[in-house]
N, CA, C and O atoms as a GROMACS GRO file, in nm:
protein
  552
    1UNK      N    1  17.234   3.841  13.744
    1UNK     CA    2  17.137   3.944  13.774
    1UNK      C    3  17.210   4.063  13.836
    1UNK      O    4  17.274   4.044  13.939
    2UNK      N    5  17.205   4.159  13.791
    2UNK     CA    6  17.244   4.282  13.868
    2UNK      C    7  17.212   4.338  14.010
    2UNK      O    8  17.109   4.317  14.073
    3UNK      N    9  17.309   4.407  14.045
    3UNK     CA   10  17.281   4.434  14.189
    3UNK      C   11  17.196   4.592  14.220
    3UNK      O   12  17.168   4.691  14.152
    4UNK      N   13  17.180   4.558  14.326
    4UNK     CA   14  17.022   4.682  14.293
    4UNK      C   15  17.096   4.771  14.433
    4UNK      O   16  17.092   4.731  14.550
    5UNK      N   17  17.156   4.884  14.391
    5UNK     CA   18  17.210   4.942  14.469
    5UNK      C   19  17.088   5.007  14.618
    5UNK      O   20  16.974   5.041  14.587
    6UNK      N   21  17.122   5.013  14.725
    6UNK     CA   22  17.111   5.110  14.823
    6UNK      C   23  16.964   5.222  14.824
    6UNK      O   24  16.853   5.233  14.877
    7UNK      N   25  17.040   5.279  14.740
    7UNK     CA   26  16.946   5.375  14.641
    7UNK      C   27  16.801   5.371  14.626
    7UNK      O   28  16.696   5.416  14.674
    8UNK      N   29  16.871   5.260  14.493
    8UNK     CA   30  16.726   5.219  14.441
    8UNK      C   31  16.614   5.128  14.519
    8UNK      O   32  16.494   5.115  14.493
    9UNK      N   33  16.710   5.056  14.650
    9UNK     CA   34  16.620   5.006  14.714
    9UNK      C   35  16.526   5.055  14.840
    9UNK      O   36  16.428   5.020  14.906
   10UNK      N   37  16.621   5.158  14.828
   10UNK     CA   38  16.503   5.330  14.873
   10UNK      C   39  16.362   5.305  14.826
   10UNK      O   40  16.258   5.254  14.867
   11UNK      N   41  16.421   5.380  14.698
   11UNK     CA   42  16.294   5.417  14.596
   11UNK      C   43  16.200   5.314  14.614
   11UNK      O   44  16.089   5.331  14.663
   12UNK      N   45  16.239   5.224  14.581
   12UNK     CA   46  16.163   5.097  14.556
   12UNK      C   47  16.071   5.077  14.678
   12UNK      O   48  15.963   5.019  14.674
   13UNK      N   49  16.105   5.110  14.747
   13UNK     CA   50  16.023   5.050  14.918
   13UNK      C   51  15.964   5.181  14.917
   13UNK      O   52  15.843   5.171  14.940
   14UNK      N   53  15.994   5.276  14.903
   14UNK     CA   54  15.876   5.457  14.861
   14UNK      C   55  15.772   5.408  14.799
   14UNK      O   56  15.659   5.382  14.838
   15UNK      N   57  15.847   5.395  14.654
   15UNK     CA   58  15.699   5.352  14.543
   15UNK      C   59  15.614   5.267  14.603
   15UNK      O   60  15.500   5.310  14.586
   16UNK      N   61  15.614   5.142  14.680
   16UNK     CA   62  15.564   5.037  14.705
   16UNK      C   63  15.465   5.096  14.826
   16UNK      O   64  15.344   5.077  14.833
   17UNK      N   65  15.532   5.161  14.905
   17UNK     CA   66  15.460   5.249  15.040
   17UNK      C   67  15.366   5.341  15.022
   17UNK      O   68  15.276   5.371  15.101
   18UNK      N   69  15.391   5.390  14.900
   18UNK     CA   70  15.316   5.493  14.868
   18UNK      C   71  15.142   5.419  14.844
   18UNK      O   72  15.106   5.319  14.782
   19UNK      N   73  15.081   5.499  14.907
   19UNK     CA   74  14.936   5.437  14.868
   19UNK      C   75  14.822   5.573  14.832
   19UNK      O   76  14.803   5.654  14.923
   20UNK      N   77  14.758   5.591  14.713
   20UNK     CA   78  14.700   5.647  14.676
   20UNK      C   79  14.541   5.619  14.630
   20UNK      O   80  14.493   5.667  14.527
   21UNK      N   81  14.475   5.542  14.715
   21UNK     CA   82  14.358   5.520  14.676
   21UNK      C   83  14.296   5.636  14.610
   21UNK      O   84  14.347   5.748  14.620
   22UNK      N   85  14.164   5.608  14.527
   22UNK     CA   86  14.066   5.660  14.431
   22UNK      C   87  13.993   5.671  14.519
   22UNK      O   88  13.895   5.598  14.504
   23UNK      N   89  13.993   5.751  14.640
   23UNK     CA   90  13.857   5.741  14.753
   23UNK      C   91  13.813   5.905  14.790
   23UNK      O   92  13.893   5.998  14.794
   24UNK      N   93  13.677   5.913  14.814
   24UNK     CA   94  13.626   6.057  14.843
   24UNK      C   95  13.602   6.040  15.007
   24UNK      O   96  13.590   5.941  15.079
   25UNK      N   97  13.600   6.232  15.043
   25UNK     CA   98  13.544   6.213  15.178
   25UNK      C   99  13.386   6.172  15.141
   25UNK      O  100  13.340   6.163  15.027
   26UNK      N  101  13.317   6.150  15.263
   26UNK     CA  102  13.169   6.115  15.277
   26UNK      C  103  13.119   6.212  15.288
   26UNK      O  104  13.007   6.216  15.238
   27UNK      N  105  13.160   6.320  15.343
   27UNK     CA  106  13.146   6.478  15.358
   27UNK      C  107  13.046   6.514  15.180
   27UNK      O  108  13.113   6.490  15.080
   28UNK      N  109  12.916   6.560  15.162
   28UNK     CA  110  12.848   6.638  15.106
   28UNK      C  111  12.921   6.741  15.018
   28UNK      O  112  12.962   6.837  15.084
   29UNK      N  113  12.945   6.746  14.896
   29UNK     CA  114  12.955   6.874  14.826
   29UNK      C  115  12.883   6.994  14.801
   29UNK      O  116  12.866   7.033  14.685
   30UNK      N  117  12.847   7.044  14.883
   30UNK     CA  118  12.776   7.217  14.844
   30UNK      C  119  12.698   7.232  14.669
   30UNK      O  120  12.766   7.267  14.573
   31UNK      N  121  12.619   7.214  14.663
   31UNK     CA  122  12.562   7.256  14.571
   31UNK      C  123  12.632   7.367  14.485
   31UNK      O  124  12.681   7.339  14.375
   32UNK      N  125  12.635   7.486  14.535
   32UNK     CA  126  12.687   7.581  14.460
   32UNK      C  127  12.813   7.529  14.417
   32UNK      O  128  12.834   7.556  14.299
   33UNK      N  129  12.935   7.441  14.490
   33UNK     CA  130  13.041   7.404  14.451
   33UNK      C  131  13.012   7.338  14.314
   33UNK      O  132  13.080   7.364  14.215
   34UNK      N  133  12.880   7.225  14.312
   34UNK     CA  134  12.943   7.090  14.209
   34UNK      C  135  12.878   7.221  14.083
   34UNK      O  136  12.921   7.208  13.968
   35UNK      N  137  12.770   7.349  14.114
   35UNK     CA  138  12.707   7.434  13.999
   35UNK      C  139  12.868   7.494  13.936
   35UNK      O  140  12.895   7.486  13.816
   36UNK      N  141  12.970   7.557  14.046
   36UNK     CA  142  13.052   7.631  13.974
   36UNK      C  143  13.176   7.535  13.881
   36UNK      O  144  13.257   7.581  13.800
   37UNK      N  145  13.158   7.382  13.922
   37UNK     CA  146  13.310   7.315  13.871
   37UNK      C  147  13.210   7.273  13.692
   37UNK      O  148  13.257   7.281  13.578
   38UNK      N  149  13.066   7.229  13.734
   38UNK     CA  150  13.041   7.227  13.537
   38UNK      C  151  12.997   7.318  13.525
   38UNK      O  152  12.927   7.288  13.428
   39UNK      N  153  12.955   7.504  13.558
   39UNK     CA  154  12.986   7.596  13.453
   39UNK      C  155  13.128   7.614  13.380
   39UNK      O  156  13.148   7.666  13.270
   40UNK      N  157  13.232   7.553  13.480
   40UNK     CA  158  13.400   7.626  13.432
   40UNK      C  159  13.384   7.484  13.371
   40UNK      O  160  13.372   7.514  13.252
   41UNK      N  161  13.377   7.347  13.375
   41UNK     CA  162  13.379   7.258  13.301
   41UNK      C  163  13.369   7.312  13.110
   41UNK      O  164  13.431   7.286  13.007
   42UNK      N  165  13.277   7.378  13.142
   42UNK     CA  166  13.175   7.401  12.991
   42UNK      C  167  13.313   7.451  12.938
   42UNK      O  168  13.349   7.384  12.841
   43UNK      N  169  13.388   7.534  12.967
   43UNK     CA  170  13.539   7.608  12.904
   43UNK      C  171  13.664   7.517  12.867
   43UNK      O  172  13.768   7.568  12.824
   44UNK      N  173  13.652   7.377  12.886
   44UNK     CA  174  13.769   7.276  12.903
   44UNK      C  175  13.783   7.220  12.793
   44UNK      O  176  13.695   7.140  12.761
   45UNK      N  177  13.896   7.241  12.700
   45UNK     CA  178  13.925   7.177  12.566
   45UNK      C  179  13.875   7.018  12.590
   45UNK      O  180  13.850   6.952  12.691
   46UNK      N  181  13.871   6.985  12.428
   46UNK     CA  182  13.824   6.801  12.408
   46UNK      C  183  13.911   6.795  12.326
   46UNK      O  184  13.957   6.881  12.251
   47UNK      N  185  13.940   6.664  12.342
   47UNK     CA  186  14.003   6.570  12.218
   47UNK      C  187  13.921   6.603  12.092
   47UNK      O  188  13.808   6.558  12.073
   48UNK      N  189  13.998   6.700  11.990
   48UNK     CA  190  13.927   6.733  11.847
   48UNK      C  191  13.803   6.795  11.847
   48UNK      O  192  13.726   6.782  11.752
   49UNK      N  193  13.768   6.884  11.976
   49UNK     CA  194  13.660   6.942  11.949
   49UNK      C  195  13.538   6.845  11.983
   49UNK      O  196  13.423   6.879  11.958
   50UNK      N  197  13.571   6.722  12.042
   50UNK     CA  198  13.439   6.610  12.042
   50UNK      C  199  13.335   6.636  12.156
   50UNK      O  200  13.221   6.589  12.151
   51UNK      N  201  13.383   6.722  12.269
   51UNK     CA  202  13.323   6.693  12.355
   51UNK      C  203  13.258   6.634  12.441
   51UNK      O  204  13.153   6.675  12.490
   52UNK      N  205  13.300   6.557  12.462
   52UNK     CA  206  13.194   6.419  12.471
   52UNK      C  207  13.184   6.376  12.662
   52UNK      O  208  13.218   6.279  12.730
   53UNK      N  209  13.115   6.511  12.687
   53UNK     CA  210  13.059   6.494  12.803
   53UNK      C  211  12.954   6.427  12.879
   53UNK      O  212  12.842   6.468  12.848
   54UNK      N  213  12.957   6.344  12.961
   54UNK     CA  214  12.850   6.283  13.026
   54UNK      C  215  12.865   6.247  13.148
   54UNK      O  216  12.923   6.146  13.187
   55UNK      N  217  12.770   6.392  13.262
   55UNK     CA  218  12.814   6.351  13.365
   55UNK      C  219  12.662   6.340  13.468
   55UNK      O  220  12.554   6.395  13.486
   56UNK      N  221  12.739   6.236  13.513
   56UNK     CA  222  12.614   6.170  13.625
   56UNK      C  223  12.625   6.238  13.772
   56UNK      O  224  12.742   6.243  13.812
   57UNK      N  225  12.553   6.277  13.839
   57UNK     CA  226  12.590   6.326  14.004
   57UNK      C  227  12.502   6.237  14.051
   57UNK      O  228  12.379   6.252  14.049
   58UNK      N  229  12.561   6.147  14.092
   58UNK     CA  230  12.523   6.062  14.264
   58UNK      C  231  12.519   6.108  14.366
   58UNK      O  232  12.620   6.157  14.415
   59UNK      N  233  12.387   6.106  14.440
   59UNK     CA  234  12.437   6.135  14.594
   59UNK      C  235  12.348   6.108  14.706
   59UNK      O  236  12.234   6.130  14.666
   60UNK      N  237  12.347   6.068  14.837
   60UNK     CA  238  12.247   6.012  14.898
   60UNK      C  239  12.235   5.898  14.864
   60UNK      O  240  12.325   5.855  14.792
   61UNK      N  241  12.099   5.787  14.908
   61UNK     CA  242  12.076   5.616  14.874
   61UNK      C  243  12.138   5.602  14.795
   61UNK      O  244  12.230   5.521  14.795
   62UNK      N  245  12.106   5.687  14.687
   62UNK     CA  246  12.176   5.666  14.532
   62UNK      C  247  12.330   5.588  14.502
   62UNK      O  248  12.374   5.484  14.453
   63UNK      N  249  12.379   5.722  14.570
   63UNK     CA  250  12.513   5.661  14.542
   63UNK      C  251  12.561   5.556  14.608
   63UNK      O  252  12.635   5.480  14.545
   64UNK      N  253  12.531   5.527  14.747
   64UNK     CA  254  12.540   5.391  14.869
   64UNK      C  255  12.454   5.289  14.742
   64UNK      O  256  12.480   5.173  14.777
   65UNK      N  257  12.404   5.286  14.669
   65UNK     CA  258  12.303   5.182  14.596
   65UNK      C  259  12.417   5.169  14.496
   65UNK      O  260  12.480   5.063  14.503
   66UNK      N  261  12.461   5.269  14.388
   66UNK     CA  262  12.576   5.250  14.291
   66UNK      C  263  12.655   5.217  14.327
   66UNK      O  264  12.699   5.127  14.255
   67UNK      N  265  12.743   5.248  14.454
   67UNK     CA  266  12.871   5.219  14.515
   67UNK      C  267  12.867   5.058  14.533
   67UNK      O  268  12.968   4.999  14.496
   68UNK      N  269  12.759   4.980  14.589
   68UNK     CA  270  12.770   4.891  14.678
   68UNK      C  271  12.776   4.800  14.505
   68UNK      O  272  12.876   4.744  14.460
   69UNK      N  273  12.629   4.810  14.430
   69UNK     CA  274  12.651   4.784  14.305
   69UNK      C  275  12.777   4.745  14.215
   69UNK      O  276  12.795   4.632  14.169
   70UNK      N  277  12.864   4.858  14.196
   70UNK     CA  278  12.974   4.875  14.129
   70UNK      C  279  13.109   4.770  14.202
   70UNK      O  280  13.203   4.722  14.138
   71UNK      N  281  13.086   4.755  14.332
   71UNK     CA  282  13.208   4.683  14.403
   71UNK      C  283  13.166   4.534  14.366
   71UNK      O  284  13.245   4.447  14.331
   72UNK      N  285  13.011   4.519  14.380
   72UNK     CA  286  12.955   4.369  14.399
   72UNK      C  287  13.006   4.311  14.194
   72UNK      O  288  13.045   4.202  14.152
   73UNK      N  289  12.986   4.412  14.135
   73UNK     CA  290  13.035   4.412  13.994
   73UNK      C  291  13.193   4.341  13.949
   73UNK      O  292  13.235   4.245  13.884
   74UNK      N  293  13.256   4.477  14.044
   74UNK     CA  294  13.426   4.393  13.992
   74UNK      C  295  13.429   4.259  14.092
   74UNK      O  296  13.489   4.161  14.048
   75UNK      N  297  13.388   4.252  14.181
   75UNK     CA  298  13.415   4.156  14.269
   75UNK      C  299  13.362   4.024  14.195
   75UNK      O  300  13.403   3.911  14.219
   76UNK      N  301  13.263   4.058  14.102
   76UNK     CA  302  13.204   3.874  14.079
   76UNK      C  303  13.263   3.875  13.899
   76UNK      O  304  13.295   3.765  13.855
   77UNK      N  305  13.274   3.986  13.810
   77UNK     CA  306  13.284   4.047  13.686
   77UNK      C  307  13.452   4.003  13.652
   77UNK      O  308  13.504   3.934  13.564
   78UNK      N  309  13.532   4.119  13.831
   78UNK     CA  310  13.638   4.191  13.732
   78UNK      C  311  13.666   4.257  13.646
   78UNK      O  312  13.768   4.262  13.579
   79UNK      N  313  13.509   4.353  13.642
   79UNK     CA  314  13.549   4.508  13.564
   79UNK      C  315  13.651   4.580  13.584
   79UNK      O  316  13.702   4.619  13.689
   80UNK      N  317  13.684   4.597  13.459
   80UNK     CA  318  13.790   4.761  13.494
   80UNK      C  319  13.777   4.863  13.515
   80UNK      O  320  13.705   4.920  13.434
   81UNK      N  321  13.817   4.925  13.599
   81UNK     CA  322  13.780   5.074  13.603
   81UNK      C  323  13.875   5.167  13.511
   81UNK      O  324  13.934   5.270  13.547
   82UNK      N  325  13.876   5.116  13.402
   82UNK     CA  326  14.005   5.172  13.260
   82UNK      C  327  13.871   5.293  13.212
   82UNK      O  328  13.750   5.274  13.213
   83UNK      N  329  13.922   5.376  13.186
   83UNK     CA  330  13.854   5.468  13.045
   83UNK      C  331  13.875   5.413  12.975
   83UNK      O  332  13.991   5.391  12.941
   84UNK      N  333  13.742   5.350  12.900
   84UNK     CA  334  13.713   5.297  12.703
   84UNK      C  335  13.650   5.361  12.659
   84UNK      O  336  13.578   5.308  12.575
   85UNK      N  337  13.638   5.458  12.673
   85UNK     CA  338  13.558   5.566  12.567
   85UNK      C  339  13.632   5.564  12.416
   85UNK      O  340  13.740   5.620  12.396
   86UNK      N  341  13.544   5.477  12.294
   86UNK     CA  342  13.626   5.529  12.206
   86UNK      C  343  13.537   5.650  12.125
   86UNK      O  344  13.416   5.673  12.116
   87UNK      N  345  13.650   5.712  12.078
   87UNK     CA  346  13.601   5.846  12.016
   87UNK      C  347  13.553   5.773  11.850
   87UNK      O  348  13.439   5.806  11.817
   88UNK      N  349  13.590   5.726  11.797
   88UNK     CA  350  13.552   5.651  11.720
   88UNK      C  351  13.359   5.605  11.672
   88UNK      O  352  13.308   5.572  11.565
   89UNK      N  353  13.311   5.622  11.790
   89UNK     CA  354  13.190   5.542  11.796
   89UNK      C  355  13.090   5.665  11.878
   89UNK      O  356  13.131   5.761  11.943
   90UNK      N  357  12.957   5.627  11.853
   90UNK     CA  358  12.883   5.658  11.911
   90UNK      C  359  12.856   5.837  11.847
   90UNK      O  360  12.907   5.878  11.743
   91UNK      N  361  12.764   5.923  11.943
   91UNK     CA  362  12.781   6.038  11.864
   91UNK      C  363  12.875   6.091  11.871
   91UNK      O  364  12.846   6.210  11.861
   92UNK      N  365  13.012   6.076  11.887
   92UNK     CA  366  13.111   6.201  11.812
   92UNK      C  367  13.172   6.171  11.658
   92UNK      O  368  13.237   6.259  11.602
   93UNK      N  369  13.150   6.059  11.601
   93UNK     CA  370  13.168   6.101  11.440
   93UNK      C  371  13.078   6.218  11.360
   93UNK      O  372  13.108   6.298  11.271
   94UNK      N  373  12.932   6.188  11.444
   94UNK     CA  374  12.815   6.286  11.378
   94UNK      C  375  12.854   6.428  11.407
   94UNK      O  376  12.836   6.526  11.334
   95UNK      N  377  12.927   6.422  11.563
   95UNK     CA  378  12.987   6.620  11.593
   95UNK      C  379  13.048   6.634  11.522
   95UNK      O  380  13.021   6.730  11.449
   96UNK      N  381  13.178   6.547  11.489
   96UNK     CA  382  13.270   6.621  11.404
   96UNK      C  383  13.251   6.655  11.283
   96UNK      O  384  13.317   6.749  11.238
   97UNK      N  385  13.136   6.571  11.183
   97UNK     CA  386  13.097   6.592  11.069
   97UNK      C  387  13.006   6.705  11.109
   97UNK      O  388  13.025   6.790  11.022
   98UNK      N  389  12.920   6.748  11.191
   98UNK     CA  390  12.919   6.889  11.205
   98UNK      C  391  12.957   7.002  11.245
   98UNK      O  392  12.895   7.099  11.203
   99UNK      N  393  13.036   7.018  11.310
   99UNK     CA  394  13.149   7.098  11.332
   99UNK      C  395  13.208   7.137  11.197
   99UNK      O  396  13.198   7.254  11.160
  100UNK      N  397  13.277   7.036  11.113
  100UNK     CA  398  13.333   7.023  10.994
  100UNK      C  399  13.212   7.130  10.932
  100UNK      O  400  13.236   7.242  10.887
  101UNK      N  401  13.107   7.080  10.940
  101UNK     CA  402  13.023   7.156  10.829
  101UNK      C  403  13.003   7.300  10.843
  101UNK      O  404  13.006   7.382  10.750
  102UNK      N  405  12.976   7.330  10.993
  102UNK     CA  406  12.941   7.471  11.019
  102UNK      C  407  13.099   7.552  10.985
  102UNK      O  408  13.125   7.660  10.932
  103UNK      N  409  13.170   7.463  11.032
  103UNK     CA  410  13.337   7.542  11.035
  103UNK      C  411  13.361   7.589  10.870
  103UNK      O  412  13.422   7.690  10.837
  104UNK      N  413  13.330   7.540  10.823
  104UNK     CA  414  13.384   7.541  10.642
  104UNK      C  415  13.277   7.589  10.605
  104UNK      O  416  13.298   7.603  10.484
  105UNK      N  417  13.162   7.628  10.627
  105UNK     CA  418  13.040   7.727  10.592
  105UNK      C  419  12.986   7.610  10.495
  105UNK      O  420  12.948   7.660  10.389
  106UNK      N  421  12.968   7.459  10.498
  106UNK     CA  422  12.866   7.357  10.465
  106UNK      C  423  12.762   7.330  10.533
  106UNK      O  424  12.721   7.214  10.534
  107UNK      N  425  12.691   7.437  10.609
  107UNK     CA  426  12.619   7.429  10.674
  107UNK      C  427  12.500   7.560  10.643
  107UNK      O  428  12.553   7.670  10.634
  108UNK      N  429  12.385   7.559  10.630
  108UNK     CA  430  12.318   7.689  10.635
  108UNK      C  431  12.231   7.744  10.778
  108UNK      O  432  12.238   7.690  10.888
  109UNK      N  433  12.179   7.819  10.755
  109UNK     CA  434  12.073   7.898  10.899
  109UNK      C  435  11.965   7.722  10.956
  109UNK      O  436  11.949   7.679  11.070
  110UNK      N  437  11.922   7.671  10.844
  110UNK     CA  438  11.831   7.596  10.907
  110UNK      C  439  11.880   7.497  10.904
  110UNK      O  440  11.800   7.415  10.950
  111UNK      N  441  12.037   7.417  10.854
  111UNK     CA  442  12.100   7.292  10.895
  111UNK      C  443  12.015   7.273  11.060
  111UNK      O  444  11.984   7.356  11.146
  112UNK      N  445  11.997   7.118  11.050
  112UNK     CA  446  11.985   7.067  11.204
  112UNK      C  447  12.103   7.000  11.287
  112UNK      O  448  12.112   6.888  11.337
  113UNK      N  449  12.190   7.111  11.284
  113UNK     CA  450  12.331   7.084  11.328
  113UNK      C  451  12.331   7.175  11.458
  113UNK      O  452  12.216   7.212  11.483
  114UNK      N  453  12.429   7.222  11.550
  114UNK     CA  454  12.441   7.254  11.661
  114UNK      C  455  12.453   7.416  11.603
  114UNK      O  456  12.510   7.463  11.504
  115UNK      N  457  12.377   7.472  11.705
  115UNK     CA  458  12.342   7.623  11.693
  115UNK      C  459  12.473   7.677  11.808
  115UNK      O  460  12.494   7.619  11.914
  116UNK      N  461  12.539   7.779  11.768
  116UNK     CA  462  12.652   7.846  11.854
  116UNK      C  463  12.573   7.994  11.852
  116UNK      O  464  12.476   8.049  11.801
  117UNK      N  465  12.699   8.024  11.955
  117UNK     CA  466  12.704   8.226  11.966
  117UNK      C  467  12.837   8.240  11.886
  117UNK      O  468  12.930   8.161  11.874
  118UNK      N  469  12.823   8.332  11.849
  118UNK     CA  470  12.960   8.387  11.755
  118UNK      C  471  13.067   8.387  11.881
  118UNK      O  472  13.055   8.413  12.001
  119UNK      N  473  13.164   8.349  11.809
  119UNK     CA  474  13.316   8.337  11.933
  119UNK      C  475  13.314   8.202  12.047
  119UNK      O  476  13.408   8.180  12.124
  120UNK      N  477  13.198   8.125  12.041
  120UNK     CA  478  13.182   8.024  12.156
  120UNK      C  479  13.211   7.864  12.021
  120UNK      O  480  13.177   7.857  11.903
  121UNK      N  481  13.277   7.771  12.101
  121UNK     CA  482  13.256   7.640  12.025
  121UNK      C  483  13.105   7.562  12.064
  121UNK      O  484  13.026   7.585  12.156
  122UNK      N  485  13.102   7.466  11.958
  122UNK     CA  486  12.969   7.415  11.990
  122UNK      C  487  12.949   7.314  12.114
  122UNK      O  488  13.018   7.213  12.125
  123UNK      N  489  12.867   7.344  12.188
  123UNK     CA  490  12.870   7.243  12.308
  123UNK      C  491  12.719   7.145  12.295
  123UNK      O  492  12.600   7.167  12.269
  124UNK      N  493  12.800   7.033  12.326
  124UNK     CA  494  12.647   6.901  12.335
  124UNK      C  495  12.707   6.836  12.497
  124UNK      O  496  12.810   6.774  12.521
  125UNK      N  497  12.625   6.868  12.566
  125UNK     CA  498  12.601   6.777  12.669
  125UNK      C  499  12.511   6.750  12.737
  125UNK      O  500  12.402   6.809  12.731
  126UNK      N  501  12.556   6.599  12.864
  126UNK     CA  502  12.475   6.543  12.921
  126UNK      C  503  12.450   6.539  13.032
  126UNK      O  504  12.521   6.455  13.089
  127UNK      N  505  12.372   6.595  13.105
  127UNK     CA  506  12.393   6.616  13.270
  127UNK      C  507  12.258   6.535  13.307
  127UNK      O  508  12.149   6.562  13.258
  128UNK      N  509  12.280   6.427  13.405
  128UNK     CA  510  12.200   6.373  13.492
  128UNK      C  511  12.220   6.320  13.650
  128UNK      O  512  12.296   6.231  13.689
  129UNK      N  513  12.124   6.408  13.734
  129UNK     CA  514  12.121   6.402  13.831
  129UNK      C  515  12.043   6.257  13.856
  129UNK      O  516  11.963   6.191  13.790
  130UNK      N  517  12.121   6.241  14.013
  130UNK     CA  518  12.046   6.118  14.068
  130UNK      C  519  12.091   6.147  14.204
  130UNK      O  520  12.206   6.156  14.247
  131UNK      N  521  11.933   6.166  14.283
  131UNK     CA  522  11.966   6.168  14.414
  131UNK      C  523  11.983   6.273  14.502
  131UNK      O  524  11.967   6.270  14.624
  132UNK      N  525  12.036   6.424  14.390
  132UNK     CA  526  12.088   6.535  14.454
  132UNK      C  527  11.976   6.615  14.445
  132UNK      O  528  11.928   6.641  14.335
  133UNK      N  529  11.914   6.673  14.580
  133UNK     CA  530  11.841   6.761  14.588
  133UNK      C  531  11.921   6.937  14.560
  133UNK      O  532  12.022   6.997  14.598
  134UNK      N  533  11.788   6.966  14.461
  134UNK     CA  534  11.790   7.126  14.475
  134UNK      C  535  11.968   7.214  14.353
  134UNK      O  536  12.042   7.312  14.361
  135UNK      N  537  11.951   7.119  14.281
  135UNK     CA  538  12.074   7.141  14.195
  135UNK      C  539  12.011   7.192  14.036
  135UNK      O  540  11.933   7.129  13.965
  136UNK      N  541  12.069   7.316  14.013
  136UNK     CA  542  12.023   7.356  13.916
  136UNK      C  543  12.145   7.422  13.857
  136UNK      O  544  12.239   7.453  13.930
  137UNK      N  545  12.147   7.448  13.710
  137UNK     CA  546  12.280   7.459  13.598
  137UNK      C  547  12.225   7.620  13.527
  137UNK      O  548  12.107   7.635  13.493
  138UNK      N  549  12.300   7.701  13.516
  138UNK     CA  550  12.255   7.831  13.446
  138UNK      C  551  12.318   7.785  13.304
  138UNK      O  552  12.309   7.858  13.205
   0.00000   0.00000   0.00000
């Protein structure tokens, strides 16, 4: 077995020290804050144009009810907390076959495909609140 120099047994005791939990303050986000991060959201490239946004805001009981939920989950489950979103499934084959259509002019005025502004891509999303008072999206 090789010898693990000095060095590396630096590093090694860094990496190991290092601790980066997935944790928020308890501290409240400002309304106007979570309004301005999904208007600039709406501007953020997708994988192929799919878009495939869906976002939930927790906050208050709510989220103490999901949180406690979600732990009692991996704890008896052993869920992952992995991204499986496959792009594959669900509605983004139907976007891209419309996208495809409007993009290549297979599409006419009354297709029931996604309506744009000239110069904007097509946007489909999902916003649901839970919990958060007084939150509204322009």
């Amino acid at each position: 077995m090789a010898r693990i120099s000095t060095h590396s047994k630096e590093l090694s005791e860094f990496i190991r020290s290092r601790h980066s939990p997935r944790a928020f303050l308890p501290d409240p986000i400002p309304t106007d804050v979570i309004e301005q991060v999904l208007i600039d959201a709406q501007s953020a490239p997708s994988n192929s144009n799919t878009q495939p946004w869906n976002i939930h805001l927790v906050g208050g009981q709510t989220l103490k009810d999901l949180s406690a939920a979600l732990i009692k989950e991996f704890d008896t489950k052993g869920i992952t907390p992995d991204f499986t979103t496959d792009y594959g499934e669900g509605v983004h084959p139907q976007r891209s076959q419309q996208l495809a259509s409007i993009t290549f002019g297979k599409a006419d005025e009354t297709s029931p495909v996604f309506k744009t502004d000239p110069g904007r891509a097509p946007l489909s999303e999902t916003v649901t609140v839970h919990g958060i008072d007084g939150l509204s999206l322009a």
